[in-house]
DOTIKE-383329 format. One record per residue (C-alpha): residue in one letter; x, y, z. Coordinates in steps of 0.02 Angstrom, whole numbers, plus 50000, padded with zeros to 5 digits. Example, Ala and Ser with C-alpha at 12.3 -4.5 7.8 and 13.67 -1.06 7.14 Angstrom:
! DOTIKE-383329
A506154977550390
S506844994750357
! end
This chain:
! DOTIKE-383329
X500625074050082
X502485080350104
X503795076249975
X505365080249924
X506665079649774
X508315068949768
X509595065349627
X508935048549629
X507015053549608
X505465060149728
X505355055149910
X503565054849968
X503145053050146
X501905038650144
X501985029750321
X501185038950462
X501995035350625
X500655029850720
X500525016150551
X502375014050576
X502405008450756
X500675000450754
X501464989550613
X502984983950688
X501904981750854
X500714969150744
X502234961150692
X503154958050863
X501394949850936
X500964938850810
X502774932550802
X502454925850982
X500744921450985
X501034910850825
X502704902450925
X501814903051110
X500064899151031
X501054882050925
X501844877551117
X499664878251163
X499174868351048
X500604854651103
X499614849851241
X497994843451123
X498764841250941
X496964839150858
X495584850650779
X493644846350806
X492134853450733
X490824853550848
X490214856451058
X491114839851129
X492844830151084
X493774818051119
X493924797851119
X492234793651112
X491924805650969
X492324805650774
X492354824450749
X494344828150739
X494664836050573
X496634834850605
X497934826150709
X499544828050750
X500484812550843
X501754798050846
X501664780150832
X502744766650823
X502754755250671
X503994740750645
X504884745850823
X505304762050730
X504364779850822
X503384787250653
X502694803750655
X500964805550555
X499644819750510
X497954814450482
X497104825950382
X495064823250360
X495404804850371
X496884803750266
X498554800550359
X500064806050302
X501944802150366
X502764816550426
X504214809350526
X505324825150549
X504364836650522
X502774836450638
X502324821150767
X504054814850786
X505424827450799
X507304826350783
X507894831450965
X509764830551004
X509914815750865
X508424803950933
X506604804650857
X505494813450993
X503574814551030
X503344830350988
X502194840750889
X503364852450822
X505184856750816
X505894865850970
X506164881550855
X504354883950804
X503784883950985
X503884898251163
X504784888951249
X505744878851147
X505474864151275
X503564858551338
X502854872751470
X501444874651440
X500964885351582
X502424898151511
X501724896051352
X499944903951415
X500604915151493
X501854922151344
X500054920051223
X498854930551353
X500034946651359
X500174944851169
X498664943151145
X498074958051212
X499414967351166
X498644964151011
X497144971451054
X497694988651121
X498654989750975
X497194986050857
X496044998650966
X497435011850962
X497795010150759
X495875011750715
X495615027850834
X497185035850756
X496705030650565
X495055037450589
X495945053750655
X497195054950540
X496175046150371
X497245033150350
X495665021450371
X494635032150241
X496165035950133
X497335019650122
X496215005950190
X494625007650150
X494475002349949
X493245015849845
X491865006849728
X492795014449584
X494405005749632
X493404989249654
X492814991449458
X494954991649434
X495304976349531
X495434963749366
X496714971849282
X497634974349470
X497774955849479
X498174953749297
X499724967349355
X500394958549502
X500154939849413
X501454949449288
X502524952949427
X502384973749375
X502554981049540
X502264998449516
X502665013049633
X501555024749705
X501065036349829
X499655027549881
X499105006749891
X498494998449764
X496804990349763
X497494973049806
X498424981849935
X496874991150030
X495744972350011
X496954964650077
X497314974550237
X495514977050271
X495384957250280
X496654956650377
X496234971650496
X494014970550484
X494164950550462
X495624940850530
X496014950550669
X494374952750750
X494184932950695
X495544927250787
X495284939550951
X493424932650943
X493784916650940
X495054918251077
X493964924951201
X492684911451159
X493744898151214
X493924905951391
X492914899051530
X492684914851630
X491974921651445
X490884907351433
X490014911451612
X490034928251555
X489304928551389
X488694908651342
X488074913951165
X490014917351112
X489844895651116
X488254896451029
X488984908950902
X490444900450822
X489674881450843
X490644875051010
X492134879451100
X493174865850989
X492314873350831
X492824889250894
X494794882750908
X494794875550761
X494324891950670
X495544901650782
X496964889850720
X496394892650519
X496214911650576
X498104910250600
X498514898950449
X497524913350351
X498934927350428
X500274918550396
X499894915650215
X499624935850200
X501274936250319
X502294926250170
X501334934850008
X501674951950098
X503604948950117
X503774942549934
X502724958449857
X504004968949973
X505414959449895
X504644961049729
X504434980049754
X505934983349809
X506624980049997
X507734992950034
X506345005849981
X505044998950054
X505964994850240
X506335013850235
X504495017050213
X503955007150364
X505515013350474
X505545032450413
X503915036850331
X504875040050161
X504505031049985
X505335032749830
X504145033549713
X504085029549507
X504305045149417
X502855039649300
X501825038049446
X501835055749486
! end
């Protein structure tokens, strides 16, 4: 691996470039199919577990709507039976200075008004953007061995993982040539696990899938079973999105950005 000495320490080159664009790739799609996928879900606010839904069922594990109480429009979350007010922030929305009916707030959606034909569309190219993406990182890491080398965790890293956590619970960030342990688990999830997950459970919703290949249904419990998971699928990226952005600020932004944008890292000089 290349690297070379400044006044200010050694500059490894750490980021590939097929990792560098696949990553900002990953991060341009899931920005919209979070936002055009939100604007989807406007159109039936609720989670089911289970084959049917609907009124004359009492599946729904959450809901998202607006009632009024007292003459006054409240927006409420029920959450496995438990309501909670949530006027403001989802059910009933601040819109122009009058309480709307509305999931979420204009910004969090593709549109930022209801289309949900737009929406679809916006999700679908996304979506498999995604995809090719995903396809074209894993035949270039397995070309290049940045699947075997920084994604792929050995058994004797595994043994190390304790004392990783213990690090990073102390907020000591240290830096290296290559990831961490935490690091390489995580991304695998992410890559081996959420991703597929999400793409899965994507397809399984489809109708022309369903003719296709029924047992996708059968697989993941129901079509509504099968949204439901594809909604926690997301929750579960967007809690890595937010832990990733505070270990980068932890680690140092400025270094780290370069990484992703040039290849370079400055590394610790007890590291090496």
């Amino acid at each position: 691996m290349a690297s070379k000495e400044t006044p200010q320490g050694k500059l490894v080159y750490k980021q590939l470039l097929a990792t560098r664009v696949t990553h900002w790739l990953w991060a341009v799609c899931l920005f919209f199919l979070l936002l055009s996928g939100l604007q989807i879900f406007m159109a039936r606010p609720d989670l089911y577990i289970g084959i049917q839904s609907g009124f004359a069922f009492d599946n729904a594990i959450l809901t998202i709507g607006a009632a009024f109480e007292e003459g006054r429009m409240r927006g409420f979350t029920d959450l496995f039976g438990y309501r909670f007010d949530t006027t403001g922030w989802l059910g009933a929305i601040w819109v122009n200075g009058n309480l709307e009916a509305r999931s979420f707030p204009t910004w969090m959606t593709i549109p930022s008004y209801r289309d949900l034909a737009s929406g679809r569309v916006v999700h679908f190219f996304f979506a498999w953007l995604l995809v090719a993406t995903l396809l074209g990182w894993l035949v270039a890491s397995l070309a290049n061995g940045h699947l075997r080398r920084d994604v792929l965790p050995k058994r004797a890293e595994l043994r190390r993982i304790g004392d990783d956590i213990a690090a990073h619970a102390r907020l000591e960030i240290s830096k290296e040539r290559h990831y961490n342990v935490l690091q390489k688990v995580s991304y695998a999830l992410v890559l081996f696990v959420l991703f597929p997950l999400i793409v899965l459970t994507g397809l399984t919703m489809s109708p022309g899938l369903n003719a296709f290949a029924p047992f996708m249904v059968d697989l993941f419990g129901g079509r509504q079973t099968a949204r439901t998971i594809h909604f926690l699928a997301m929750l579960a990226l967007m809690a890595f999105f937010v832990v990733h952005i505070l270990m980068v600020l932890l680690a140092g932004p400025l270094n780290e950005l370069r990484s992703i944008v040039t290849g370079w890292y400055r590394t610790d000089p007890e590291s090496e």
